[in-house]
C-alpha positions as CSV (number, residue, x, y, z in Angstrom):
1,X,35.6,48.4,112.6
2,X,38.8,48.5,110.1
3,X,38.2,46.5,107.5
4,X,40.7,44.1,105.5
5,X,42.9,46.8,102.9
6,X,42.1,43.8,100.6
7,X,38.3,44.3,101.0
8,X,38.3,48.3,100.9
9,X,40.0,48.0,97.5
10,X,37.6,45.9,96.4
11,X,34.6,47.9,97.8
12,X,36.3,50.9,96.3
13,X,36.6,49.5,92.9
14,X,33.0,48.5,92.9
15,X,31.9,51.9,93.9
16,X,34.1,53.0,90.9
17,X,32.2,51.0,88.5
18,X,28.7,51.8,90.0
19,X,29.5,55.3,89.4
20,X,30.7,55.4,86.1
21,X,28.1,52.9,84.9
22,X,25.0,55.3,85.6
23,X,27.8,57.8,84.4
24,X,28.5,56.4,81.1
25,X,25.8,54.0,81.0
26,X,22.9,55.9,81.6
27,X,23.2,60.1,81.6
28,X,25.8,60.6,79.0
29,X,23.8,58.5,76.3
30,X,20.1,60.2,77.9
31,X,21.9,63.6,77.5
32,X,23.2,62.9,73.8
33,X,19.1,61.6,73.4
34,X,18.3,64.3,74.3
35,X,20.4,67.0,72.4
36,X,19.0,65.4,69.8
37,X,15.8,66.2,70.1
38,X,16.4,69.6,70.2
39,X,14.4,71.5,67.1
40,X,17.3,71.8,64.0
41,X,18.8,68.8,65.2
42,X,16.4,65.9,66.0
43,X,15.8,65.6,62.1
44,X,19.5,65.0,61.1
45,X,19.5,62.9,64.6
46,X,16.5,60.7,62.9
47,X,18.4,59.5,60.2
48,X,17.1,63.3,57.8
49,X,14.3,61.2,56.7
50,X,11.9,62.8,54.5
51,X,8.2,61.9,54.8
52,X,5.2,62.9,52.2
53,X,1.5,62.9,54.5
54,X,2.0,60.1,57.3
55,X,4.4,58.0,55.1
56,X,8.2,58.0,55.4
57,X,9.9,57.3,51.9
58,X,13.5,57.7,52.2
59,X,16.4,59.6,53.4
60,X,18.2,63.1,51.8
61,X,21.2,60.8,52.6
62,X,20.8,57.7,51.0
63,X,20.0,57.3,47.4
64,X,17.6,55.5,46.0
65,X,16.5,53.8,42.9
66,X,13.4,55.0,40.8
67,X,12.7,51.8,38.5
68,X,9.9,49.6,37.9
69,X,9.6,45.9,38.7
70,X,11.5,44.7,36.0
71,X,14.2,47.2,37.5
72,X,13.6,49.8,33.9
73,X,13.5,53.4,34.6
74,X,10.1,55.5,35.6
75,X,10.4,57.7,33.0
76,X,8.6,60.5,34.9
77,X,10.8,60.2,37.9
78,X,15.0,61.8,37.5
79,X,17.2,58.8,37.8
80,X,19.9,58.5,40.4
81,X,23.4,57.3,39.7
82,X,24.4,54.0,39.3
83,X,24.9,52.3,42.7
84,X,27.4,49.0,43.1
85,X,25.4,48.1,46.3
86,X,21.8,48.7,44.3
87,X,21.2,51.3,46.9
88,X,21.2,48.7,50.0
89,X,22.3,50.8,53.0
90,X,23.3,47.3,54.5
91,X,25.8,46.8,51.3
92,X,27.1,49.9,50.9
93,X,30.7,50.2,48.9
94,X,32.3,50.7,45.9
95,X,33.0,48.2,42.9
96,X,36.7,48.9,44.3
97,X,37.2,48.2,40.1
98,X,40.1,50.8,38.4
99,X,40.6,52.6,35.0
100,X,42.8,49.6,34.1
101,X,40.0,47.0,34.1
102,X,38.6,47.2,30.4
103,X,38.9,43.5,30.1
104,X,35.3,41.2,30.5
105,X,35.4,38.1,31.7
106,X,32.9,34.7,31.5
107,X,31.4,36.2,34.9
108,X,31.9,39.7,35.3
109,X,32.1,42.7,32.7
110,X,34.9,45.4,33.3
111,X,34.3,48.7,34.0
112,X,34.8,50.0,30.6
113,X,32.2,48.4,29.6
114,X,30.1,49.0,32.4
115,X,30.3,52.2,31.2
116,X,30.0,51.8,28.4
117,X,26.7,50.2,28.8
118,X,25.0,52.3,30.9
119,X,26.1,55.4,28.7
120,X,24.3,53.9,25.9
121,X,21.2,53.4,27.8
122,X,21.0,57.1,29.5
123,X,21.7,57.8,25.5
124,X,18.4,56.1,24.6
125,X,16.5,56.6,27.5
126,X,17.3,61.0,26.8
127,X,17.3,60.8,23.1
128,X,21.1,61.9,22.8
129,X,24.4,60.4,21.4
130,X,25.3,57.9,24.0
131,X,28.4,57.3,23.0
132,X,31.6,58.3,24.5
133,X,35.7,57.1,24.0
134,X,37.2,53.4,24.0
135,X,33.4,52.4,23.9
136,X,32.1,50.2,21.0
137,X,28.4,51.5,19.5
138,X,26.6,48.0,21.1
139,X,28.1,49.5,24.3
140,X,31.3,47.4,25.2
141,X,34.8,48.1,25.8
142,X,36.5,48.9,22.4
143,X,39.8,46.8,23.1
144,X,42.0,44.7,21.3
145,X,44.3,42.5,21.8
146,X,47.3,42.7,19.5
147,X,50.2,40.2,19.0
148,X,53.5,41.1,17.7
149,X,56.2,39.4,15.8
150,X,58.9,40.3,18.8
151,X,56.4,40.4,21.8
152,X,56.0,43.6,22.2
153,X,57.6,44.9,18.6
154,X,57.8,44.2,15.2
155,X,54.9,43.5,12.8
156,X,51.5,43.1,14.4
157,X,50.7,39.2,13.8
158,X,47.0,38.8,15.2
159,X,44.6,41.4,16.2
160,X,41.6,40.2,18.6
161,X,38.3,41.9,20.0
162,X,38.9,40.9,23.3
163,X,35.4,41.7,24.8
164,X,33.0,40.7,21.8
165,X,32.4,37.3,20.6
166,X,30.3,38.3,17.7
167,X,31.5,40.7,14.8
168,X,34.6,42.8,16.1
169,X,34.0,46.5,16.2
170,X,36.5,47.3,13.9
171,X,37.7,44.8,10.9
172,X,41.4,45.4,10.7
173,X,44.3,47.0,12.5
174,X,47.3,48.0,11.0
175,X,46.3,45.9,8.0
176,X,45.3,42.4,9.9
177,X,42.2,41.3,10.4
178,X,40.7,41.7,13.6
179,X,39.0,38.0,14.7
180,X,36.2,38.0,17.2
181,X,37.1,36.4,21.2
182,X,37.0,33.3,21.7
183,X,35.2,32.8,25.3
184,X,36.8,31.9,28.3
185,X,40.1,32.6,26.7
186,X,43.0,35.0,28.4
187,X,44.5,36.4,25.5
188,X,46.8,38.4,27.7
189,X,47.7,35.1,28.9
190,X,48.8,34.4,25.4
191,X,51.1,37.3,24.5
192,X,48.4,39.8,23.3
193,X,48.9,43.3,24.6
194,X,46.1,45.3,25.6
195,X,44.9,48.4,23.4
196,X,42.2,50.4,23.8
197,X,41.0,52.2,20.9
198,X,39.4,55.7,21.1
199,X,37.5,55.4,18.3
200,X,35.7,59.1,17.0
201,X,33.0,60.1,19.7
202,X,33.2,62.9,21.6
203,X,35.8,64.3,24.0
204,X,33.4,65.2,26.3
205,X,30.2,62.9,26.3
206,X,26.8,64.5,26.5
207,X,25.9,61.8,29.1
208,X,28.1,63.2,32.1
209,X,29.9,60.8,34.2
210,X,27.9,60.7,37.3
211,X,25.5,59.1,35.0
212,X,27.7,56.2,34.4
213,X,29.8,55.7,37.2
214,X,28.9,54.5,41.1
215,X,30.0,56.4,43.9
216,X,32.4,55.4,46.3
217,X,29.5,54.1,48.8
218,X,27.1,53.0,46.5
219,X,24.4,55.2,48.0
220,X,25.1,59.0,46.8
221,X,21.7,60.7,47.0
222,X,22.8,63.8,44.4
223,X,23.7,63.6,41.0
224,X,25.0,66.9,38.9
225,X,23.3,69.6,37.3
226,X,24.9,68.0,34.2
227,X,22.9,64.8,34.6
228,X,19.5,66.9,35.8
229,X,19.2,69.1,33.2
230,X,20.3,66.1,30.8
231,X,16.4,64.4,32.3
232,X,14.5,67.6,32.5
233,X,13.1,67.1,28.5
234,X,11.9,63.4,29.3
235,X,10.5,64.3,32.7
236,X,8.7,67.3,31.7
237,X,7.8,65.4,28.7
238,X,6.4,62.6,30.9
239,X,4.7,64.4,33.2
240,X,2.9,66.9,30.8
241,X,4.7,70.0,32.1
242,X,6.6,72.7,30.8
243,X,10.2,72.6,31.0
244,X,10.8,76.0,32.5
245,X,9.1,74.6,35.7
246,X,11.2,71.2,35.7
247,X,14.3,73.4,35.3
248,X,12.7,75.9,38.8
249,X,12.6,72.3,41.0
250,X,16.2,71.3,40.2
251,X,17.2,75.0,40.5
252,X,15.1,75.0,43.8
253,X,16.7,71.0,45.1
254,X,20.0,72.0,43.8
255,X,22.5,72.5,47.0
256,X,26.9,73.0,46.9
257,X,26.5,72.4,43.0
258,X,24.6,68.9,43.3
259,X,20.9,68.2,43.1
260,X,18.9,65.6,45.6
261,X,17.3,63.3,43.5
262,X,14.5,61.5,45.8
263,X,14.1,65.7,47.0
264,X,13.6,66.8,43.7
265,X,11.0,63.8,42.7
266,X,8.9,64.8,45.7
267,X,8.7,68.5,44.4
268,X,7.6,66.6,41.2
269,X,4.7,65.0,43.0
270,X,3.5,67.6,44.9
271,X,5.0,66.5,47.8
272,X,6.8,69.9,49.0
């Protein structure tokens, strides 16, 4: 019996979709399940999550923090980079915050002196000059805003620290005293133009700027030789080791010119 052209296209159609849901549904996911369980692959399949005895305790991906409660660094452990996300795979990005942004504000501090801040803690943390350019020595943005006669010309009228409230870093500039910010108020706003001022540390800063600065996804799991080698003292220090072996580990985690930090922590422990 012929049936209806109406009812073949139909039937046709749904024979279509049968097919190409076990198709697409069902094989083609099972296959890609199981090409990844081939040996070599069914590890980066997994998620390359590292496990020490029976207990899984991170990725070689995903960075993670090495702190204590009160979120202060284990000082046997290496420390990762900063992270904007606090190493939350579920919040991962960038502070999406520019060179230009050297000005704090009531409820956020810039990125200078973010910086700023943390470079003065790796400093203490590592016994070693913390300090670095357009950084104040409490470990804030060293900008001023300065007010001309003519706006942007002329003699300089007022000088202010735009990102301390209590005693400025410097006292004068170009023979006016510098005053101390007033909070809450947007001196840019008000005519002052924005200078940052160098001041006399180093070109190049012993704390290296991975140690400083947050990747662009908030979870990088490397940081540089730079920054290693910068930890190596304290750790080895820490731990009661020489530093010869803590420098064979990073050498040994060290991979494309970057070293895994949770990887080389492990190797610390015992773990590999």
């Amino acid at each position: 019996m012929r049936l209806p052209s109406w009812l073949a296209h139909h039937l046709a159609a749904l024979r279509a979709l049968l097919v190409m849901t076990v198709i697409l549904g069902f094989a083609y996911p099972l296959l890609f399940v199981g090409v990844g369980k081939i040996p070599g692959l069914s590890g980066k399949a997994g998620g390359s999550l590292i496990s020490v005895g029976q207990q899984t305790v991170g990725s070689s991906l995903i960075g993670q923090s090495f702190t204590d409660a009160d979120g202060n660094p284990v000082p046997k452990y290496f420390q990762s980079r900063p992270s904007a996300g606090d190493y939350d795979p579920t919040a991962t990005g960038a502070g999406n915050l520019g060179p230009e942004d050297v000005i704090d504000t009531p409820d956020r501090q810039s990125l200078l002196t973010q910086v700023c801040a943390r470079s003065l803690a790796v400093g203490k943390l590592e016994g070693v000059d913390g300090s670095r350019p357009y950084c104040t020595a409490d470990g804030v943005g060293a900008v001023l805003a300065v007010f001309y006669r003519d706006g942007f010309t002329g003699p300089v009228t007022r000088v202010v620290s735009v990102n301390q409230t209590g005693t400025p870093f410097v006292s004068t500039y170009q023979g006016v005293t510098v005053e101390s910010a007033q909070a809450g108020e947007d001196y840019v706003a008000l005519g002052g133009v924005i200078t940052p001022i160098r001041g006399e540390a180093p070109a190049d800063p012993v704390v290296p700027a991975d140690a400083v600065t947050a990747s662009g996804s908030g979870l990088d799991p490397d940081i540089s030789r730079q920054y290693a080698r910068l930890q190596a003292a304290r750790v080895a220090r820490e731990r009661g080791v020489t530093l010869d072996h803590v420098r064979e580990l990073i050498k040994k985690n060290t991979e494309g010119g970057v070293v895994n930090v949770l990887e080389l922590n492990i190797a610390l422990d015992g773990g590999k």
